[in-house]
N, C-alpha and C positions, 0 to 999 in steps of 0.2 A: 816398318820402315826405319824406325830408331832402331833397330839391333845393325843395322847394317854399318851405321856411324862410328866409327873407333874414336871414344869416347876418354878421355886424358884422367888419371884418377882424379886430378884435385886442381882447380883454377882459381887458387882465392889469392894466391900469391901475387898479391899487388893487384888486384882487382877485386875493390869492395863495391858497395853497392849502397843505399838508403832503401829501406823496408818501412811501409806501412803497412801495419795488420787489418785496415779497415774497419776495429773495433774502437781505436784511442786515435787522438791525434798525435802521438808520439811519434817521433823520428827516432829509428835506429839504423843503426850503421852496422852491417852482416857482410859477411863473406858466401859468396857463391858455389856450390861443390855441384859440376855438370857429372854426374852417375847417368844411372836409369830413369833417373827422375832433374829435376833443377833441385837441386835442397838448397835453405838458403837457412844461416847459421850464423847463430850469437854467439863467440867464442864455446864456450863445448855443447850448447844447445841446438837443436836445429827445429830451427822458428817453425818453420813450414814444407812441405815438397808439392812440388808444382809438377804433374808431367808435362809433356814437350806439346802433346797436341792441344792443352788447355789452353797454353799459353797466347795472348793476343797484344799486336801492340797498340796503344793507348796514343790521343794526343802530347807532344812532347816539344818544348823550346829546343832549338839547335844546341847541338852538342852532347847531348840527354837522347837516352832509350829509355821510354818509359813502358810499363810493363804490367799488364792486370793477367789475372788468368780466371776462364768459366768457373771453376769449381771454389774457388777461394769467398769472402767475401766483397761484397758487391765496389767496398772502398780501398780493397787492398792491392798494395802496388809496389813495384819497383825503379827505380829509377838509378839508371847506371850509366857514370860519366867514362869509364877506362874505356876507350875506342876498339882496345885487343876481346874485352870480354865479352862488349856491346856483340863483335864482329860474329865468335865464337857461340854466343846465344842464338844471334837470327838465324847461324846456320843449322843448330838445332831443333831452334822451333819452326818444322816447315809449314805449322798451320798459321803462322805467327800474324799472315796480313788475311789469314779467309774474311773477313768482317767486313775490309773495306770495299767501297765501288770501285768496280773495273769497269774496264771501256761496256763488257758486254752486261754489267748491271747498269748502267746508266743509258745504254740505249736499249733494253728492257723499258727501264721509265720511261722514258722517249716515245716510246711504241706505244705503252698504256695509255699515255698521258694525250697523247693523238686517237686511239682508239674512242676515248672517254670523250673528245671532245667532237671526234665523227659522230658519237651516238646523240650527245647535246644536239648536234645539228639535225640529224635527222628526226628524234623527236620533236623538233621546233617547226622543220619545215613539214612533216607530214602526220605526227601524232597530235600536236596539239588544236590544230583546225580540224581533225576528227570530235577531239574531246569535248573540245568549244561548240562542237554543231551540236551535242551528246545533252551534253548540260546544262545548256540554254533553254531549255522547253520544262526543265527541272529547276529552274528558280522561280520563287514565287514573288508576282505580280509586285505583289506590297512591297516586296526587298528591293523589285528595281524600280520604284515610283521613290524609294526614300534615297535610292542614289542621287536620283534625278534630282531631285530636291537637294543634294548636297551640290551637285554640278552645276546645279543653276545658280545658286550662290556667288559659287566659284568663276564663274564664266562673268558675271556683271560684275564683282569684282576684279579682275583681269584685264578687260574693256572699258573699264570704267565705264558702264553702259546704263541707261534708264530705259525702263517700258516708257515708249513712247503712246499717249494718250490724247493726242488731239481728237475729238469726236467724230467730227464727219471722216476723217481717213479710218478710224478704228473703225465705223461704220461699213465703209469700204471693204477694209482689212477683213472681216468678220465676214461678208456675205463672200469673199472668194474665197477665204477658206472653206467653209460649211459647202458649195459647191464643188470644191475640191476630194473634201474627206467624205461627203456621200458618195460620192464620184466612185471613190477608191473601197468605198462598202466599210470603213470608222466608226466608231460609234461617237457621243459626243463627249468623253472621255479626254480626248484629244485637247490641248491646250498649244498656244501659239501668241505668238507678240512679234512686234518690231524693237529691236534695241536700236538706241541712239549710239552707233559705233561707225564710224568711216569704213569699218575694215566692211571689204565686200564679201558678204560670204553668208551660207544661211547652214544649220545646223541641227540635229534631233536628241536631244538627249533619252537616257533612258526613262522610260514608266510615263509617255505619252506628251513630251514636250518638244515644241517646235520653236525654234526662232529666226527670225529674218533681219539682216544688220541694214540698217538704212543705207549704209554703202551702197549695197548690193541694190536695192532697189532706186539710188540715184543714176544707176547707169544702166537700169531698163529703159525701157522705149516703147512697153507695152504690158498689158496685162497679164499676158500669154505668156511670157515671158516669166517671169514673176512666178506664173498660177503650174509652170513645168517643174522651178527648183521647189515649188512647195511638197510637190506630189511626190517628186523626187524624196525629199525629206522624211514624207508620211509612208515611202515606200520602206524607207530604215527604219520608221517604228512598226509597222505591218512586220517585218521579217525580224525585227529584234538585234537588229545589228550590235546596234551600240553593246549590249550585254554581252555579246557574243564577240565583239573586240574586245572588249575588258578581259575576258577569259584567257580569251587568248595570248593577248598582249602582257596579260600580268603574269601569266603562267612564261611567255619567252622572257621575260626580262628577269623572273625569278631563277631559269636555270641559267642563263647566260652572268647574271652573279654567281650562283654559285660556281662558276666557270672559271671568275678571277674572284673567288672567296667573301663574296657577300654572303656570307651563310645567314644573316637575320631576314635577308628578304625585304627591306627596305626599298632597293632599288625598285622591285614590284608593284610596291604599294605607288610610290612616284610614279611609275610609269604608267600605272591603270589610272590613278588622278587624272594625271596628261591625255589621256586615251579617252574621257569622256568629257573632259575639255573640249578637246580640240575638236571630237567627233570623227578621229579617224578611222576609216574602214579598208578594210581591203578591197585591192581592185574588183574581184569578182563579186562583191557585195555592191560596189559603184554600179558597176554594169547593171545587178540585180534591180536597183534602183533606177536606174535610166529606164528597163522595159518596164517598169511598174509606170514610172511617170510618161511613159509613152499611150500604154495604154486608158489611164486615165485621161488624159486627154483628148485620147481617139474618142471615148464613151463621154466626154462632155459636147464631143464634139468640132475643139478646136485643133491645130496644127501642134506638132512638137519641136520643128523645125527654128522657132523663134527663142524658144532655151538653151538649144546649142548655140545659136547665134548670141546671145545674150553670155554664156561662158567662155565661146571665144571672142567675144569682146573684153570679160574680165582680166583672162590669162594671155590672151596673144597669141601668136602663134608658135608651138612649141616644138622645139626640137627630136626627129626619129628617136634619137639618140637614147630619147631621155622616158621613154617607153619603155624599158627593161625593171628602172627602180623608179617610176612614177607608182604611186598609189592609186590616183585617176585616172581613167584612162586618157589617151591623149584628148585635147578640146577641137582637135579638128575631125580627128576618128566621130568623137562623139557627136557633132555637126552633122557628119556624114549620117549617122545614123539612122538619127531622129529627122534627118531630110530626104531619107529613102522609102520609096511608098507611103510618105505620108498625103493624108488625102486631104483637098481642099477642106475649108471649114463649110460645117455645115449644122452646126450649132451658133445661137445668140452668141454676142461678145458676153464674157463674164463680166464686164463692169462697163458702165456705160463712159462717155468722154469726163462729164465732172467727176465720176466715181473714181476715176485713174489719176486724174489730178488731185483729189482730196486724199488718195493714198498715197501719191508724193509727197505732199505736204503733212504725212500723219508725224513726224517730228519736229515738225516748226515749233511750236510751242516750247522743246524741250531744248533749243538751242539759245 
């Protein structure tokens, strides 16, 4: 392609240049000779020759071409202010801008970079709750019992909460569980408390801990009540949920950093924290736990009906809407449920009338 270019013997005339050899910091001041090659030339010397397709141009201040070439040293460069010579080089060197992004290198990246974030997504939504179902049967017991023990910490910490210890309510407290978790076929393994916390809400942490916030049982109304979000609860440590959130949960928030360049994985560790905190699971694990605590209570005998009743009293009534990115299912679906086919009681009350009131009162003491 260069032979085709009718090429001027000699352009130095009135058009010099500044050379660096990339070896010294020295500035020299050369003259240019466009042949078959760029030679560039210290009065009768010629420093260097650069061919045309080597040549590339470099970042450069207005007014300035500035000029490196492949084969030369990594530092060596040209910098040429004559407008006529600058003009006469570009035209030579037709490889002169290959280097830079063009429209169609930068939506290349564009494309990768959406590719790359399609495939984050679809591992998230459908490799990682395979992975998570995988490797939850493969952790050992002891590793998720010393979790639990750090989340318990954490959670009465958060709360600012106390095991609540009034006697006759722990009394109480103690014969509905044990009714409960034989119920559910538990061994006695199983641990459980009332925290002193307004927040209503009851929870399972990993390696067999159960807790129930006195909130929550300020705005029962009955035993049954109560004795459904327990089962409910023992139904996430029966199936291992909580370990199996952490997996997963800490495995999406690791790629989704890495997505916007958390590459130490921090965010991760935060979010699995927060994941056995809070006790969140996913919806189909909720569900999984509602039939668990359904049928515990068929086999003790009483209704499941008065747990839905008791959740949508917590939460209210909630919006269709909001069913798409609830994690629970809705509390009146769930209502519905646990009040379809369910059959009259025809087991004893679990707790008699003082026993329901002295587990009311199992945080008096702590207030």
């Amino acid at each position: 392609m260069d032979s085709d270019i009718q090429i001027p013997a000699n352009l130095s005339s009135g058009g010099s240049a500044a050379y660096f050899d990339g070896t010294s910091s020295r500035r020299r001041m050369v003259t240019l000779r466009l042949a078959d090659r760029l030679e560039i030339d210290e009065g009768e010397q010629t420093l260097a020759a650069w061919a045309y397709s080597d040549v590339r141009r470099a970042d450069s201040p207005a007014g300035v071409l500035r000029l490196s070439c492949l084969t030369a040293p990594a530092l060596a460069r040209l910098e040429v202010r004559d407008t006529g010579l600058a003009g006469e080089l570009v035209l030579h060197c037709t490889s002169i801008d290959d280097h830079m992004i063009g429209r169609r290198g930068v939506a290349a990246i564009v494309g990768w970079s959406i590719a790359a974030a399609a495939s984050i997504v679809a591992v998230v939504l459908f490799g990682l709750p395979l992975i998570a179902d995988r490797l939850t049967p493969l952790v050992p017991e002891a590793f998720e019992r010393r979790l639990g023990e750090a989340a318990d910490s954490q959670v009465k910490t958060m709360f600012d909460a106390r095991v609540c210890d009034n006697p006759a309510g722990q009394k109480a407290f103690d014969k509905l569980v044990t009714a409960i978790r034989e119920s559910a076929g538990l061994d006695t393994s199983v641990q459980s408390g009332v925290l002193s916390s307004p927040v209503p809400n009851a929870f399972a942490l990993p390696g067999g801990k159960v807790y129930l916030f006195n909130g929550l049982l300020a705005k029962a109304e009955n035993a049954d009540e109560i004795a459904g979000v327990l089962a409910h609860e023992l139904g996430h440590l029966k199936h291992r949920d909580s370990m199996r959130g952490l997996i997963h949960n800490g495995g999406t928030s690791f790629l989704i950093g890495l997505l916007f360049g958390d590459i130490t994985g921090s965010s991760a560790l935060i979010f699995g924290s927060r994941t056995l905190v809070t006790s969140s699971h996913s919806r189909e694990a909720e569900t999984n736990a509602d039939s668990f605590a359904i049928d515990v209570m068929h086999r003790l005998g009483r209704p499941a009906k008065p747990t839905g009743e008791l959740l949508l009293r917590v939460t209210g009534k909630e919006g269709k809407g909001l069913s798409i990115v609830s994690t629970h299912p809705l509390s009146e679906d769930r209502l519905a449920r646990m009040s379809r086919q369910d059959p009259p009681a025809s087991g004893p009350p679990l707790l008699s009338a003082e026993e329901w009131k002295a587990l009311k009162s199992i945080c008096s003491a702590n207030i």
